[in-house]
PLY file of the C-alpha trace (Angstrom):
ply
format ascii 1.0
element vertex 224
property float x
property float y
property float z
element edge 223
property int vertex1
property int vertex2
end_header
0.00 0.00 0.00
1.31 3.15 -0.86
0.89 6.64 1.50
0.24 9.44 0.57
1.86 12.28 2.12
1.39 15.67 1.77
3.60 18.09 0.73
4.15 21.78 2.79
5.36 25.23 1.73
8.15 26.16 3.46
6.10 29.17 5.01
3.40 26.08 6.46
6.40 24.55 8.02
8.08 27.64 9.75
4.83 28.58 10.96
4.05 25.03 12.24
7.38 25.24 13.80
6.79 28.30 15.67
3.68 26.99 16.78
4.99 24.00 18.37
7.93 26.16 20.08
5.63 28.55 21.38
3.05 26.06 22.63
0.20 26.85 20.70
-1.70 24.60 18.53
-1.54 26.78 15.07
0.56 29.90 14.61
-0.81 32.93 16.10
-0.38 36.55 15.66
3.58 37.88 14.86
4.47 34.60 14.65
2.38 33.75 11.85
3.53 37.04 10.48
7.15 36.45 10.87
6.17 33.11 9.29
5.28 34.79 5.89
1.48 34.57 6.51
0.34 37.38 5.89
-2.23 39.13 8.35
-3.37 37.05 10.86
-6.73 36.22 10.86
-8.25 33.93 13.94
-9.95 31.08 13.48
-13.76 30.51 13.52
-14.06 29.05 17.47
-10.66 29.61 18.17
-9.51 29.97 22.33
-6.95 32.36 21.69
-7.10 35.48 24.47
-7.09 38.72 23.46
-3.49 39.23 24.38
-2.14 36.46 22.26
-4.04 38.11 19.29
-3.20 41.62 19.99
-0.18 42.75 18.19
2.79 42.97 20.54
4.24 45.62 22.87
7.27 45.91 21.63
5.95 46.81 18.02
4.09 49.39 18.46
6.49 52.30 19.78
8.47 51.64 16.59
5.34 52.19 14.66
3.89 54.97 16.47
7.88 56.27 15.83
7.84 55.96 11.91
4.33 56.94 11.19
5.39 60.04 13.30
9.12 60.78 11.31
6.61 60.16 8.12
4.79 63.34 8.94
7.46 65.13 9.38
10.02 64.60 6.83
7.85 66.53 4.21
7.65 69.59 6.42
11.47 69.84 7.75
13.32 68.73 4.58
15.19 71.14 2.70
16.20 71.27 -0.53
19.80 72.25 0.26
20.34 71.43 3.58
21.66 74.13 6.23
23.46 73.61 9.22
22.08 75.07 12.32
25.25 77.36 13.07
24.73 79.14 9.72
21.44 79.18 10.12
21.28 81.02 13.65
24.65 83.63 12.56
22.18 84.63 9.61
19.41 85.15 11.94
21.77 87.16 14.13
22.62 88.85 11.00
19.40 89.93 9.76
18.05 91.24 13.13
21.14 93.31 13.29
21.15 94.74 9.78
17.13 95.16 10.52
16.97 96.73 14.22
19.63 99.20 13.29
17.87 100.60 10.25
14.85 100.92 12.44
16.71 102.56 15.42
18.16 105.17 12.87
15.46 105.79 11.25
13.53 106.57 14.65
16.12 108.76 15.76
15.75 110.83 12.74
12.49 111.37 13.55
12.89 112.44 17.26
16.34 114.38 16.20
13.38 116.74 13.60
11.05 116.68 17.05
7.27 115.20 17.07
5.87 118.53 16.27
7.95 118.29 12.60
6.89 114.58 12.71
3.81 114.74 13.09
3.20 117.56 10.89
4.82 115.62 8.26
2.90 112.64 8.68
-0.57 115.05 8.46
0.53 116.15 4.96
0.90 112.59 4.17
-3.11 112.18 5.39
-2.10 109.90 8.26
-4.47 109.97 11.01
-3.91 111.73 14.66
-0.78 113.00 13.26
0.94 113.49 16.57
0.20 109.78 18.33
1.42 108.34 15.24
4.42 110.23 15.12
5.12 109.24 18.87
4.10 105.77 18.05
6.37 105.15 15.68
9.34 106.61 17.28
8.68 104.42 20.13
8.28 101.13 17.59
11.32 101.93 15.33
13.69 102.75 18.51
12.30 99.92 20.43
11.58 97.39 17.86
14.78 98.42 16.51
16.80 97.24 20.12
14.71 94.45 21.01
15.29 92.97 17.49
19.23 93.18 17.61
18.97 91.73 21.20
16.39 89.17 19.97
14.52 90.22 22.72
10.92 89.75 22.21
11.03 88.79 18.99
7.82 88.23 17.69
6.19 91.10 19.42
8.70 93.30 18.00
8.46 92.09 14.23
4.82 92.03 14.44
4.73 95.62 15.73
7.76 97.15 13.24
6.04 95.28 10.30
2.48 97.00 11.27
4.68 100.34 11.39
6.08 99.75 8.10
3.09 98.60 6.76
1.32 102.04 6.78
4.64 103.75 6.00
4.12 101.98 2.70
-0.08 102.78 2.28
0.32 106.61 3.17
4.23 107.87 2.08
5.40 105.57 -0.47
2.94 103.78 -2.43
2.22 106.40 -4.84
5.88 106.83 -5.75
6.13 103.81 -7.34
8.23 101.07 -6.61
12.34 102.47 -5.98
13.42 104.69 -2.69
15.32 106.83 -4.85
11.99 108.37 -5.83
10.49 107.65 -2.42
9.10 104.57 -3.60
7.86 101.79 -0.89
10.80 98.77 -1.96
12.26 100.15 1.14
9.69 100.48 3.71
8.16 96.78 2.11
11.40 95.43 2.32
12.14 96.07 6.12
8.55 95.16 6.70
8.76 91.81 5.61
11.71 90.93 7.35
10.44 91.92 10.55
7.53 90.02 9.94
9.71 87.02 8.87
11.61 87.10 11.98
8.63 87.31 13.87
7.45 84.26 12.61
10.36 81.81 12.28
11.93 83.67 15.62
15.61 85.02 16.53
17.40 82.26 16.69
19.74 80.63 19.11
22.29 83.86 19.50
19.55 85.44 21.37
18.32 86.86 24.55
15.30 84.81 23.78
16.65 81.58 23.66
18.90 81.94 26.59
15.57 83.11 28.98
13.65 79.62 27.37
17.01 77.69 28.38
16.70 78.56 32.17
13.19 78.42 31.68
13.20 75.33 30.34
16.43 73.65 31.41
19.25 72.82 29.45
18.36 71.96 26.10
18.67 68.19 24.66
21.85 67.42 21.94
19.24 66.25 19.40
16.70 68.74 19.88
16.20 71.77 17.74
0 1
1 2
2 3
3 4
4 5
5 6
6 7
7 8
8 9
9 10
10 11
11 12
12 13
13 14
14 15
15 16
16 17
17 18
18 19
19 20
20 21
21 22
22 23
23 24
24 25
25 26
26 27
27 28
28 29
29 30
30 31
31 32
32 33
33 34
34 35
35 36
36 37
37 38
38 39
39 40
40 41
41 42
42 43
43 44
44 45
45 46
46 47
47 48
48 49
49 50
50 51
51 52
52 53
53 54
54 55
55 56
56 57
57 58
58 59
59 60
60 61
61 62
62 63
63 64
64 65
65 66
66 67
67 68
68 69
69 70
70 71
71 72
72 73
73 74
74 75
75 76
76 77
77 78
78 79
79 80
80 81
81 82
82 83
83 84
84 85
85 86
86 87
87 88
88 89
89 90
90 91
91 92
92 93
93 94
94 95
95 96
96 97
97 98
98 99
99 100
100 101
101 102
102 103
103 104
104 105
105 106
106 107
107 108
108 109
109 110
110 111
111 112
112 113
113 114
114 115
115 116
116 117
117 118
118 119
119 120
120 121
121 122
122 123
123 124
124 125
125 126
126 127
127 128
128 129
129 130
130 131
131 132
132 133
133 134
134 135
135 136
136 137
137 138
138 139
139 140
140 141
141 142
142 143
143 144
144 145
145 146
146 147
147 148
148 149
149 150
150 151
151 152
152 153
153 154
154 155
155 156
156 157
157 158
158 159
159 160
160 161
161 162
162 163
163 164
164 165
165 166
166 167
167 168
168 169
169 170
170 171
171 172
172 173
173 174
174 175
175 176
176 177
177 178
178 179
179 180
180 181
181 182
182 183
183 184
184 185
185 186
186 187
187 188
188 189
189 190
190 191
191 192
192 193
193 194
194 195
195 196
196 197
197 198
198 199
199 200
200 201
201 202
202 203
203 204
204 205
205 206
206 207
207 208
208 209
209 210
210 211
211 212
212 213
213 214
214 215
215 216
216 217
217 218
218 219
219 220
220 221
221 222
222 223
């Protein structure tokens, strides 16, 4: 009499393997994975618990960690990447360049006196003259300091872009475009950097960062 026997895929016999090692009577969850199974589906009637089905501990912080570095590889990669030490010295660079053109520019303004400010600005058809003249002396001298301190920041770049912002509606936008004919590309242009340094912040040759360091303790090699 001849027997039959029946022939196994390799996968069949790892997972029957496993099985055996592990105690269980059929493969169960990773191992049937590890197996080459596919996903595990129970059986109709099976006993298995709930915590030999569920997936296992160990898996799921490493999953929880790459779905998370998925999300945020789009928004942090660059397209030439820059190291953080040029990154902050340009930061440092641009608040310097910035809050110094604001501070002289506001000291021109209180050198010719509110009175000549102001009566400047009510030619120009800027509203209560005299409170914006003070207003902006105040913003481009103290924007101006904060900024080079980075001191602030955002408060101060929100604040010297507003400032700019009508220096371009009511002086310069009816020039046309270049300074030379008291056009706004200068006003616009300081404006949108304090606003951009608002936004992205001082960076970490700062007064800023140092008060969030004691705040905050020292900070971490591989954080930001």
């Amino acid at each position: 009499m001849t027997r039959s026997t029946e022939v196994k895929t390799p996968e069949e016999r790892a997972a029957e393997a496993l099985a055996a090692r592990s105690g269980h009577e059929e493969p169960r969850g990773v191992e049937w994975q590890r197996a080459g199974g596919g996903h595990f589906r129970p059986a109709v009637g099976s006993s298995a618990s709930p915590a030999s089905s569920a997936p296992s501990p160990s898996s799921s912080p490493s999953s929880a960690a790459g779905l998370s570095h998925a999300r945020t590889v789009d928004t942090d990669a660059r397209v030439v990447p820059v190291p953080q030490l040029i990154r902050d010295a340009v930061l440092l660079l641009a608040r310097v360049v910035l809050g110094v053109v604001l501070v002289a520019h506001g000291m021109q303004k209180v050198l010719q006196g509110v009175s000549a400010t102001a009566q400047g600005f009510g030619g120009m058809g800027i509203p209560l003259p005299e409170a914006a003249a003070v207003i902006t002396m105040a913003v481009e001298i103290g924007g101006g300091v904060l900024l080079i301190l980075g001191l602030l920041t955002p408060i101060a770049g929100l604040l010297a872009g507003l400032v700019l912002a009508g220096a371009v509606v009511f002086a310069h936008l009816s020039n046309g475009l270049f300074a030379a004919d008291g056009g706004w590309e200068l006003a616009a242009g300081l404006g949108v950097g304090a606003l951009v340094l608002a936004v992205v912040g001082p960076g970490r040759f700062s007064v800023d960062r140092l008060l969030l360091r004691r705040l905050r303790g020292p900070e971490s090699p591989a954080g930001p």
